[in-house]
C-alpha positions in Angstrom: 0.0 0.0 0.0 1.5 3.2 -0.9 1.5 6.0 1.9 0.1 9.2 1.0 2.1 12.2 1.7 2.3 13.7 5.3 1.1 17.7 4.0 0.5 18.8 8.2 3.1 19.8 10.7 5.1 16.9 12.3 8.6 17.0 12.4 10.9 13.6 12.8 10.6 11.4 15.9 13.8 9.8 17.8 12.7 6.3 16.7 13.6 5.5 12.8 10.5 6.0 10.5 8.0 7.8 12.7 7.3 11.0 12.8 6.1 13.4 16.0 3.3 15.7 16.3 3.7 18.2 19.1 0.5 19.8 20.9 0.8 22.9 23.0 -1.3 23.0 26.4 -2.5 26.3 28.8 1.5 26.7 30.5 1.2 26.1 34.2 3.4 27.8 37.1 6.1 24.5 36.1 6.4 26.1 32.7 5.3 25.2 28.6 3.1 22.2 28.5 2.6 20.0 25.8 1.5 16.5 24.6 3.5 14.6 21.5 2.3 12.5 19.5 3.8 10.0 17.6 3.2 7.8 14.3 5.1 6.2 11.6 4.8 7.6 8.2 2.4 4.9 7.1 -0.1 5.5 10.1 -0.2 8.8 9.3 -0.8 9.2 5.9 -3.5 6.2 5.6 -6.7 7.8 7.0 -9.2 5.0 5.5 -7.8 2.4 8.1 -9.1 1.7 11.9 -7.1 3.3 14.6 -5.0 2.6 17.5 -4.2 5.0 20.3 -1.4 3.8 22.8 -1.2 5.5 26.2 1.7 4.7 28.4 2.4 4.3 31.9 3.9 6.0 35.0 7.6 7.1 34.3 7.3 5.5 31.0 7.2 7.0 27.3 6.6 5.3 23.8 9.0 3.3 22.5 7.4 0.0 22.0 7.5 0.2 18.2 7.3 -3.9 17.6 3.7 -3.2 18.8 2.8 -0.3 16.5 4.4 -3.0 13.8 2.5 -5.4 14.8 -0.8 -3.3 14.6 0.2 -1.9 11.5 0.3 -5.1 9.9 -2.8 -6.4 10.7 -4.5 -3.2 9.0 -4.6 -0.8 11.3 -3.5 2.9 11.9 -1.3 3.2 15.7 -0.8 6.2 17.6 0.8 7.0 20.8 0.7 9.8 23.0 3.0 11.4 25.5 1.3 12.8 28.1 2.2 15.8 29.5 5.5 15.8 31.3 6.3 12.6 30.7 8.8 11.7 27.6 9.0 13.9 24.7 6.4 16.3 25.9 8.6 17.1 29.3 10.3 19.9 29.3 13.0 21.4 31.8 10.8 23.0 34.0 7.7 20.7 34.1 8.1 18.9 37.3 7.9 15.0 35.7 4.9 12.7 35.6 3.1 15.7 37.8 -0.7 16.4 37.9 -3.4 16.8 40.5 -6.6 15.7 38.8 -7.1 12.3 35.9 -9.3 14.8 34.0 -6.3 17.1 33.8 -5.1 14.8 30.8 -8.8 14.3 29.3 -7.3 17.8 26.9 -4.8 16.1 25.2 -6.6 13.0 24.8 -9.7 14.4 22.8 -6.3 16.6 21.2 -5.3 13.1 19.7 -8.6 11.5 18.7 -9.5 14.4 17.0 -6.5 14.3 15.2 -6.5 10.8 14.1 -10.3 11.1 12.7 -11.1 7.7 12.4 -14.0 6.3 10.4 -14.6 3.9 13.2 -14.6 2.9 16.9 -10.9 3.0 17.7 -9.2 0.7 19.9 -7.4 2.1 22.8 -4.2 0.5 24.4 -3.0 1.5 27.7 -0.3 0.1 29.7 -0.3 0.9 33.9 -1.0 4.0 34.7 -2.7 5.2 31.0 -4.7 2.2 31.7 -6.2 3.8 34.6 -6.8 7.3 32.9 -8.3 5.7 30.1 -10.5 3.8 31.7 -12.0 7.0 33.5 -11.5 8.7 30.1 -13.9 6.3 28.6 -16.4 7.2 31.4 -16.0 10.9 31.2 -14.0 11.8 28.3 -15.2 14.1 25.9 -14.6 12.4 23.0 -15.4 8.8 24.9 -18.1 7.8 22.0 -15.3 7.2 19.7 -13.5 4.6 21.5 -14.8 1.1 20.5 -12.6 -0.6 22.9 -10.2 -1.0 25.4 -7.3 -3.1 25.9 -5.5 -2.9 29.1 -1.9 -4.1 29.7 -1.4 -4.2 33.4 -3.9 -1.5 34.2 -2.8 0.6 37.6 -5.9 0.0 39.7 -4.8 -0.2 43.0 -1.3 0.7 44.8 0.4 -2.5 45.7 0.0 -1.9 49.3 -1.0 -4.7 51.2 -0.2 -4.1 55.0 -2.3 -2.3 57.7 0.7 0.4 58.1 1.0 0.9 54.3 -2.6 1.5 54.0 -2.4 3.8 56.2 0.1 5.8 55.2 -1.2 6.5 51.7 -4.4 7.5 53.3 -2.6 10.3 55.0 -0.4 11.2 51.4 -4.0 11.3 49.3 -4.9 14.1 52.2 -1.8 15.9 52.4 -1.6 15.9 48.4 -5.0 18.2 49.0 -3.1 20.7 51.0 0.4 20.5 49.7 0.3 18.6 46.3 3.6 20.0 45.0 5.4 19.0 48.5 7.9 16.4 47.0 7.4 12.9 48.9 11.0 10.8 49.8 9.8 8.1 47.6 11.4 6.5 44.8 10.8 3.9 42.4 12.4 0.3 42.8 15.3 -0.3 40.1 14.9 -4.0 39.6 11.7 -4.0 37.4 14.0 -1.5 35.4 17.2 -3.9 35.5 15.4 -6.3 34.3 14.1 -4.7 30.7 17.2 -1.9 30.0 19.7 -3.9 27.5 22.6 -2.0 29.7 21.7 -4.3 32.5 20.0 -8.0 32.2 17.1 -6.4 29.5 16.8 -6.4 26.0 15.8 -3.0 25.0 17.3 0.5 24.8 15.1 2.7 25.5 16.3 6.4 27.0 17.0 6.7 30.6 16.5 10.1 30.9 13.0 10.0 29.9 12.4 6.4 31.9 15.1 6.6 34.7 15.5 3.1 36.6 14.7 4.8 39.7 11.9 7.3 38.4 11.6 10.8 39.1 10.7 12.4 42.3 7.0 11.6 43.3 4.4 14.6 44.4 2.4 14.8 46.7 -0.6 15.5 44.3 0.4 13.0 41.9 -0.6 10.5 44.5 -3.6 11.9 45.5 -4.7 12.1 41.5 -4.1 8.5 41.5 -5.6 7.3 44.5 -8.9 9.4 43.6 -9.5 7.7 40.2 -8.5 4.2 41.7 -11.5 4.9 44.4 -14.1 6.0 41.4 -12.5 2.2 40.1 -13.5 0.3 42.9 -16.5 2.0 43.4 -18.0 0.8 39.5 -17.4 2.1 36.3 -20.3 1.2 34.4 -18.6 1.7 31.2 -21.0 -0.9 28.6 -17.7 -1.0 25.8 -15.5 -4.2 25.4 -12.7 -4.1 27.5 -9.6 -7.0 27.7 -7.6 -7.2 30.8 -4.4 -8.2 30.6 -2.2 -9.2 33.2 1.0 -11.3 34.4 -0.2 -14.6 36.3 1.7 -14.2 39.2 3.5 -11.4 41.0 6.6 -11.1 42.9 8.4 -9.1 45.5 11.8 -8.3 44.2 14.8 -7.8 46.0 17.9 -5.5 46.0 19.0 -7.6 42.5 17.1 -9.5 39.5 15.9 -12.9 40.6 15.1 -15.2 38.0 11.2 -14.6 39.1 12.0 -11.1 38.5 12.0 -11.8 34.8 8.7 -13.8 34.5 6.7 -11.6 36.9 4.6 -8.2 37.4 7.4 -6.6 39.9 5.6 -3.7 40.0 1.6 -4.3 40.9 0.1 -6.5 42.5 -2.0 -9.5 40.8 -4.6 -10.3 43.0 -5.8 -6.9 42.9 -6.1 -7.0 39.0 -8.0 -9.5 39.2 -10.7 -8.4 41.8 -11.1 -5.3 40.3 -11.2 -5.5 36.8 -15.1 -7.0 36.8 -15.3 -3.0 38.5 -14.4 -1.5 35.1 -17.4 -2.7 33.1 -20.6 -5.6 31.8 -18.1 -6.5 28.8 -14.6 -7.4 30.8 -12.6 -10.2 29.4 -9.5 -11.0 31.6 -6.9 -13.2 30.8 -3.6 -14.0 32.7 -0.3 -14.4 30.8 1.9 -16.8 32.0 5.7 -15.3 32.1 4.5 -12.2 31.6 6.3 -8.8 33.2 4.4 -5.6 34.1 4.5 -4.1 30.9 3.8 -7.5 29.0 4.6 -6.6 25.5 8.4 -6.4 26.9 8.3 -9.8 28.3 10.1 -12.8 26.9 9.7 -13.2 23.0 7.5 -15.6 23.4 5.4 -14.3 26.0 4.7 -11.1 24.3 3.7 -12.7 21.5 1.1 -14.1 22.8 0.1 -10.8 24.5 0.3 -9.0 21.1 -2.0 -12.0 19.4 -4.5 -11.6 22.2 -4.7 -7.9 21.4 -4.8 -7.9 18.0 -8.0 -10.7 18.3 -9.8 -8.6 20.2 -9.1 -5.5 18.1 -10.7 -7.4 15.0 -13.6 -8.3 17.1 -14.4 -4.5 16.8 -13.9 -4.6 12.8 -15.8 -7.5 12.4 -18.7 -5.9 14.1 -18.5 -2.5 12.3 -18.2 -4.3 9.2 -14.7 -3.3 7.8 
């Protein structure tokens, strides 16, 4: 198929053969804001095709472009966003992965669908975090009527908390992220889930560290509260009446100081069990399926493993075409 020519105003992306599309947003007391998105030439210049929208997770940026391949190969368009302040939309000032509100980054998502104009539902694919905003997106989104479906990898429904004190204590941070949600909390994240995907330790890809540090950037106070607050709209029901897959490792694991072989075959990050109790909470069309081997963000597990994930995906995304027809 030949790709028409790209006539609007994107400029080249870090990652051979796509291109970037950079959105300005209302500039906040932490400087310019924006939101990027990014295609390859193909996506972009092939507007009859279904659509894919990629959102990613917490300290985390798009780089995943075996799955846009993928997509692209079984017919369809595939576009992914950087949110504001994360990846190629932070800039110096921005203080990293920061807001106080989900709806905060409901702008820049009706930015992108509007942009990619599909003829049909698209098919939204969200990894951790972005699986969280766009599952209260799809409840309260402007632009929620064009999303046909959802496919979650690892969605972040719940902190991985699991002790009385723990509980506790991220009560008290989702209240003091009220009243101070700039004050900068001594939190950081754990480096093995990182260690285990970076190809400069025991990983296999090479993706940029200063936009996805091992250790993540320093946590707000706000940020936590954000999260908490649209986990809690979560567990109290969605509603939402769309088709939405749920994908998740089997098992997780508590990792140590250094990789442990379970560290590689494991969700390091979240917590399984609570997946799996609150995904029904999401929606009356919630398919779930565990994948054995698989990592938090599944589509950089093993070969193998993400294989799978990406066939599971992709069957559910032509479940959409098949019932619109194309």
């Amino acid at each position: 198929m030949a790709v028409a020519e790209v006539t609007f105003d994107s400029e080249p992306d870090e990652l051979p053969g796509f291109r970037k599309i950079t959105h300005l947003l209302p500039r906040e007391d932490d400087g310019e804001l924006c939101a990027t998105l990014v295609a390859s030439e193909r996506s972009l210049g092939a507007r009859e095709l279904p659509a894919v929208l990629y959102l990613h997770g917490f300290v985390d940026y798009f780089f995943q472009t075996h799955l846009a391949e993928a997509f692209e190969q079984a017919g369809y368009r595939f576009f992914a966003l950087d949110l504001r302040r994360y990846g190629r939309s932070l800039r110096p000032d921005n203080r990293p992965c920061y807001a106080t509100a989900i709806d905060q980054y409901f702008a820049e998502i009706d930015w992108a669908i509007g942009f990619i104009q599909a003829e049909t539902p698209l098919t939204i694919v969200a990894h951790s975090t972005g699986g969280l905003i766009a599952s209260v997106y799809a409840k309260r989104g402007e632009r929620r009527h064009s999303i046909g479906r959802l496919i979650l990898n690892s969605p972040f429904l719940r902190f991985p908390v699991t002790t009385a004190l723990l509980k506790t204590k991220l009560a008290i941070g989702r209240q003091l992220g009220r009243i101070a949600p700039t004050l900068v909390v001594p939190q950081e994240l754990h480096a093995v889930y990182g260690m285990t995907i970076h190809a400069s330790l025991h990983g296999e890809w090479s993706y940029d560290l200063a936009k996805k540090p091992l250790r993540g950037f320093r946590f707000f106070a706000g940020w936590s509260t954000m999260i908490t607050d649209a986990q809690a709209e979560v567990a109290r029901g969605l509603g939402l009446s769309l088709p939405i897959l749920v994908l998740h490792s089997a098992r997780s694991h508590a990792s140590g100081r250094i990789p442990e072989p379970e560290d590689f075959r494991c969700d390091t990050v979240l917590r399984v069990e609570h997946t799996v109790e609150l995904a029904a909470r999401l929606g009356s069309r919630v398919t779930r399926v565990p994948i054995e081997g698989g990592l938090h963000d599944l589509v950089l597990s093993a070969p193998a493993v993400r294989g799978q994930v990406i066939e599971h995906m992709l069957a559910f995304a032509r479940a959409e075409r098949l019932a619109q027809g194309v």
